[in-house]
C-alpha positions as a Python dict, from the first residue, in 0.01 Angstrom:
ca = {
    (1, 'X'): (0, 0, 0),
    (2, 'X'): (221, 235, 140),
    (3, 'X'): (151, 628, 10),
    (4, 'X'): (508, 632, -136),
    (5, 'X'): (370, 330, -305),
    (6, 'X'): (58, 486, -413),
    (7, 'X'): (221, 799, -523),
    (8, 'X'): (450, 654, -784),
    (9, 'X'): (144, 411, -876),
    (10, 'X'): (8, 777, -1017),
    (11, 'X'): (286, 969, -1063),
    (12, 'X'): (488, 730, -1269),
    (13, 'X'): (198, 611, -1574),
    (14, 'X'): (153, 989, -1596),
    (15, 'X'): (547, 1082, -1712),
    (16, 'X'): (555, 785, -1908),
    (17, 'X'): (227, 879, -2145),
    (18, 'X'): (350, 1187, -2163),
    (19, 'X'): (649, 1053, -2285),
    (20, 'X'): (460, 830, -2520),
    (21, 'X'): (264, 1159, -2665),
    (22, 'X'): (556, 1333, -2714),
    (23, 'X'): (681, 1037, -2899),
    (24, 'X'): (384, 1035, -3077),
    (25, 'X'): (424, 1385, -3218),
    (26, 'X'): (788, 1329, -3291),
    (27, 'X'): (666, 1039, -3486),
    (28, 'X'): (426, 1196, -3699),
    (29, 'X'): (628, 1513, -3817),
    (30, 'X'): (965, 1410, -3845),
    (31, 'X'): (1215, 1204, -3986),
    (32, 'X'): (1233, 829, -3911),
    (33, 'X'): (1573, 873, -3703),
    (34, 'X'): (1384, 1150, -3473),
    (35, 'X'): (1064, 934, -3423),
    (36, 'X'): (1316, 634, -3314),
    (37, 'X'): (1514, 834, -3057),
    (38, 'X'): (1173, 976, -2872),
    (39, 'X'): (1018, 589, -2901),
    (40, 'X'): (1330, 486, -2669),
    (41, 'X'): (1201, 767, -2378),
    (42, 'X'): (879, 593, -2337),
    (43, 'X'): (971, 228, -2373),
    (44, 'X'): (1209, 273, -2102),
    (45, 'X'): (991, 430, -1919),
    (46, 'X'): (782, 138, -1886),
    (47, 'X'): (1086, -68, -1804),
    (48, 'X'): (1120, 202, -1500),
    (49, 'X'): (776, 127, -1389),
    (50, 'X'): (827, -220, -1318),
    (51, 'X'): (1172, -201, -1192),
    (52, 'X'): (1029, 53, -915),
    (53, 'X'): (727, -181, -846),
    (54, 'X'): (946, -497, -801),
    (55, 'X'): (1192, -281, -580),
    (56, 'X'): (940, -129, -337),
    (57, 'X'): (880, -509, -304),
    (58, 'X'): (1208, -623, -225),
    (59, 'X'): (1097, -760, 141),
    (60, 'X'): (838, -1038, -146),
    (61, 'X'): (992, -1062, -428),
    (62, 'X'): (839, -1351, -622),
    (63, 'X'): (1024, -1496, -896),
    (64, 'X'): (730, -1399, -1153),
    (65, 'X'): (807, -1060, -1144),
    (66, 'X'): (1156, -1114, -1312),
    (67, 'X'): (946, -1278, -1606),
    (68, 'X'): (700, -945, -1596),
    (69, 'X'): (1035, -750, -1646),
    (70, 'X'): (1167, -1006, -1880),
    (71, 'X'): (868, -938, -2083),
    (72, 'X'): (895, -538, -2079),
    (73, 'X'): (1279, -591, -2164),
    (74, 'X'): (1166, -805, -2461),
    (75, 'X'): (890, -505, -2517),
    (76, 'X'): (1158, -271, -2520),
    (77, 'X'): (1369, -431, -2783),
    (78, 'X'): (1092, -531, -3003),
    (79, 'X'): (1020, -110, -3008),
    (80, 'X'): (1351, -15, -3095),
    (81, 'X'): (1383, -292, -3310),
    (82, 'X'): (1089, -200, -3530),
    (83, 'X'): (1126, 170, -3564),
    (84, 'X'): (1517, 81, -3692),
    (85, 'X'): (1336, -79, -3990),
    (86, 'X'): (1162, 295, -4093),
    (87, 'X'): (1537, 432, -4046),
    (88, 'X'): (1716, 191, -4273),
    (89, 'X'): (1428, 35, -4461),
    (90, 'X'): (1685, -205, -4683),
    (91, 'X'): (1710, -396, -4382),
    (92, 'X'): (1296, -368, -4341),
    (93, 'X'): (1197, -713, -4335),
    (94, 'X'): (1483, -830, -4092),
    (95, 'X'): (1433, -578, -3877),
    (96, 'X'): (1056, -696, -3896),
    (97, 'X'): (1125, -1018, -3788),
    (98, 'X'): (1336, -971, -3546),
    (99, 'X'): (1085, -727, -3358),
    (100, 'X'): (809, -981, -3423),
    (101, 'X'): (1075, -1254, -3242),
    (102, 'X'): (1120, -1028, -2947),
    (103, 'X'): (775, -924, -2876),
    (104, 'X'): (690, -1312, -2905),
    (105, 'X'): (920, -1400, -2650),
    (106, 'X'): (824, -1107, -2424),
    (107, 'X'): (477, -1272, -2380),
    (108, 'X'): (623, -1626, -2330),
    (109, 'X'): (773, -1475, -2030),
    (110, 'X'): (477, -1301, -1948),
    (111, 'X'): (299, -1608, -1993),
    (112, 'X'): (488, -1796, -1711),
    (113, 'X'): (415, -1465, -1508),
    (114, 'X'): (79, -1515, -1538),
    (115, 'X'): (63, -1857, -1435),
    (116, 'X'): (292, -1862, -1159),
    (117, 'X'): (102, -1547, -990),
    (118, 'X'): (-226, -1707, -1070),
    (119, 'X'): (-117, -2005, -868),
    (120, 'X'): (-11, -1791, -563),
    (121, 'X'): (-346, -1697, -513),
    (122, 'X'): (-553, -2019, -643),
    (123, 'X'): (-546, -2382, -646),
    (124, 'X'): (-358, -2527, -980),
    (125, 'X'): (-684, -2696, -1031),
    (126, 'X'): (-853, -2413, -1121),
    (127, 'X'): (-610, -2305, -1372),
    (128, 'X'): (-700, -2616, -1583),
    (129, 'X'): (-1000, -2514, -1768),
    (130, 'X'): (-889, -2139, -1810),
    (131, 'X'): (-612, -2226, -1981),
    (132, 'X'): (-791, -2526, -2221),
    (133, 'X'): (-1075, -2293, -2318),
    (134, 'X'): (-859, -2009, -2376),
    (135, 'X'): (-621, -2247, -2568),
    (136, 'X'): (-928, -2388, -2782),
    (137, 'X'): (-1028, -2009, -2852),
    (138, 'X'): (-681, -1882, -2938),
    (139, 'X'): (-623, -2187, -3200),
    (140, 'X'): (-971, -2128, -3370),
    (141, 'X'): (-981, -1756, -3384),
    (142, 'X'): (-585, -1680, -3509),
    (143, 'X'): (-617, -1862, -3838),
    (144, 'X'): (-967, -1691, -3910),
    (145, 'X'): (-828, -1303, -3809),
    (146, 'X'): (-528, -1421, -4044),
    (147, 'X'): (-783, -1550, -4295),
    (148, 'X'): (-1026, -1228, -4268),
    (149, 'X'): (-733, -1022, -4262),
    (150, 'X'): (-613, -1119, -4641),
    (151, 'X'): (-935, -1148, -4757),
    (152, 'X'): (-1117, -882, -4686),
    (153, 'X'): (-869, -630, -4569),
    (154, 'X'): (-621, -736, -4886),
    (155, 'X'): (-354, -809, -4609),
    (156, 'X'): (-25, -988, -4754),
    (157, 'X'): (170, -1159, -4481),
    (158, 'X'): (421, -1278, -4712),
    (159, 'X'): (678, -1438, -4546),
    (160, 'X'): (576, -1375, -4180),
    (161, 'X'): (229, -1538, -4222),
    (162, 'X'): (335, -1827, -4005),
    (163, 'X'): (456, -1604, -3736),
    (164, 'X'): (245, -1380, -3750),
    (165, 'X'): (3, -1637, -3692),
    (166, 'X'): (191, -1834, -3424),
    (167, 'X'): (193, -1429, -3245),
    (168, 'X'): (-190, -1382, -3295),
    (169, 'X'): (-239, -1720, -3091),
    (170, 'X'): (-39, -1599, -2842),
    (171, 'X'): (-185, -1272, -2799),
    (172, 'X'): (-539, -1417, -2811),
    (173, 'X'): (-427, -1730, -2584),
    (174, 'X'): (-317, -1488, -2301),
    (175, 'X'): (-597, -1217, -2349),
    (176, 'X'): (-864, -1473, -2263),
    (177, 'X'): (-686, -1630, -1994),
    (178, 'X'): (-635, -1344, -1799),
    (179, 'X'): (-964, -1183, -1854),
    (180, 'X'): (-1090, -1556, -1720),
    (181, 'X'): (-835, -1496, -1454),
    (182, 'X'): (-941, -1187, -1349),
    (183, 'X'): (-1323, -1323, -1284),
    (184, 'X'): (-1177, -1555, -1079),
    (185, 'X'): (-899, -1359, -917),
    (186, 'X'): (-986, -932, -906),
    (187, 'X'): (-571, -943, -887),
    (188, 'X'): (-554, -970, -1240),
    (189, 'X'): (-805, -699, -1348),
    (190, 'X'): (-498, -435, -1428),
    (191, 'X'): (-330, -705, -1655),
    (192, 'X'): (-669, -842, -1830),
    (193, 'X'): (-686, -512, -1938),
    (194, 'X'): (-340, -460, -2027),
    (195, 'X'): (-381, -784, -2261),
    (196, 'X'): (-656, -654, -2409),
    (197, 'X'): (-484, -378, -2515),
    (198, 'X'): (-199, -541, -2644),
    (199, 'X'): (-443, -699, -2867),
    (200, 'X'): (-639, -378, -2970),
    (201, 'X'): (-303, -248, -3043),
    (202, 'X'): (-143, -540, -3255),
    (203, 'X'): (-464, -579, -3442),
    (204, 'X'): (-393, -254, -3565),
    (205, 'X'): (-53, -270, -3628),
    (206, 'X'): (-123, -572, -3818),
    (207, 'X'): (-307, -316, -4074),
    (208, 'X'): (-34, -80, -4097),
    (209, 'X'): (267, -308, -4168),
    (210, 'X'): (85, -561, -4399),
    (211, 'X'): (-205, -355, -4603),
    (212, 'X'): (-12, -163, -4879),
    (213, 'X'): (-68, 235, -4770),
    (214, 'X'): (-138, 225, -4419),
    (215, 'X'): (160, 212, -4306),
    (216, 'X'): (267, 586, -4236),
    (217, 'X'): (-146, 628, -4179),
    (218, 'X'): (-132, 914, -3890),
    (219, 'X'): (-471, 831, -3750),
    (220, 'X'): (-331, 421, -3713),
    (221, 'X'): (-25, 547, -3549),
    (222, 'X'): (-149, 731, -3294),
    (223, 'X'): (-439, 463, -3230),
    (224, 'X'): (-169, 166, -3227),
    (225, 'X'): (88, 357, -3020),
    (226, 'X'): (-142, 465, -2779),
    (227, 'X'): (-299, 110, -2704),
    (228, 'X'): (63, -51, -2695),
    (229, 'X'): (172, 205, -2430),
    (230, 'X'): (-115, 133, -2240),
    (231, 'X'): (-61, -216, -2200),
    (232, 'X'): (302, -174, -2128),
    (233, 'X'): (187, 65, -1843),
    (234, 'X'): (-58, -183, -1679),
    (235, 'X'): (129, -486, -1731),
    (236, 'X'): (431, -317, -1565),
    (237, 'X'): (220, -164, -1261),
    (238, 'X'): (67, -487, -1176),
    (239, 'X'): (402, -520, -994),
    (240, 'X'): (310, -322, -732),
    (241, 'X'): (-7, -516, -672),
    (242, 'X'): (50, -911, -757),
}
């Protein structure tokens, strides 16, 4: 890694969570509108990130890091997307679903990232079992966090209960994989993490849009937010190390 490279691998996370707190405090004490305009700084940002990474790159540029972008792009949307529902709430639950649509289709495409940098550095074999364990976990555990969920944290789903549960595999399928990944492969340590985050984050976010009352909660905003940002951070700097 070159130091310009190392640098920006500092320098650039650093503007973009400040961005994120700054969105954060825009979020909490103003109006919707306000809250969505600083939530486009950050999410951007993270765009940025990988963009840089995949361009300091440009004498290797594997075609899995146009999926990593793909799935910040996606990420992107899905923000803007979401925080348009608090601005015009009439149009809340299509708003919802489209968000839910984008973010799902940002970690397909971070899905075939995964997989197709995994198999740069390892044999395909040894992407087999990985991938049927994690699969195994993912279709187990999603129905019984969507089960828990209503039951016990009076979540109501509504409408979006099949997505949302169809997401939550997703999420789980990919943050057990690439923690797996990562024991085989110390490559993948910055997105294992990233995953995990995601997850800590959605698993929140869950709480907020579908228990009645937490949905303005200050304490699950800033908790959510900051985990999301996280992940969007690591998964985009792992293009300047896959």
């Amino acid at each position: 890694m070159t130091t310009l490279e190392l640098v920006l691998l500092i320098v650039l996370p650093v503007l973009v969570a400040l961005l994120a707190a700054f969105f954060l405090l825009v979020r909490v004490t103003k109006e919707p509108i306000y809250g969505l305009l600083a939530k486009i700084l950050p999410s951007v940002g993270f765009v940025l990130i990988g963009v840089i990474g995949m361009a300091l790159r440009s004498d290797y540029l594997p075609y899995n890091s146009i999926f990593i972008i793909l799935g910040l792009v996606f990420g992107l949307v899905g923000d803007i997307v979401l925080d348009l529902k608090r601005a015009h709430s009439e149009f809340e639950d299509k708003y919802l679903m489209t968000g839910m649509i984008s973010f799902f289709a940002g970690h397909i495409a971070y899905l075939i990232a995964f997989f197709t940098v995994f198999y740069e550095h390892q044999a395909w074999e040894s992407m087999l079992l990985p991938a049927l364990v994690s699969l195994g976990i993912a279709i187990v555990i999603a129905p019984i966090t969507i089960i828990v969920s209503q039951k016990y944290l009076k979540a109501n789903f509504g409408k979006f209960k099949i997505l949302s549960l169809l997401y939550a595999g997703i999420l789980m399928f990919l943050t057990v994989l690439t923690i797996w990944f990562a024991a085989l492969d110390t490559t993948f340590i910055v997105i294992a993490v990233g995953m995990f985050m995601f997850l800590a984050s959605d698993l929140i976010l869950s709480q907020m849009y579908f228990v009645e009352g937490k949905s303005e909660n200050k304490l699950l905003v800033i908790l959510n937010h900051s985990a999301y940002y996280a992940a969007q951070i690591l998964v985009a700097l792992s293009l300047f190390i896959i």
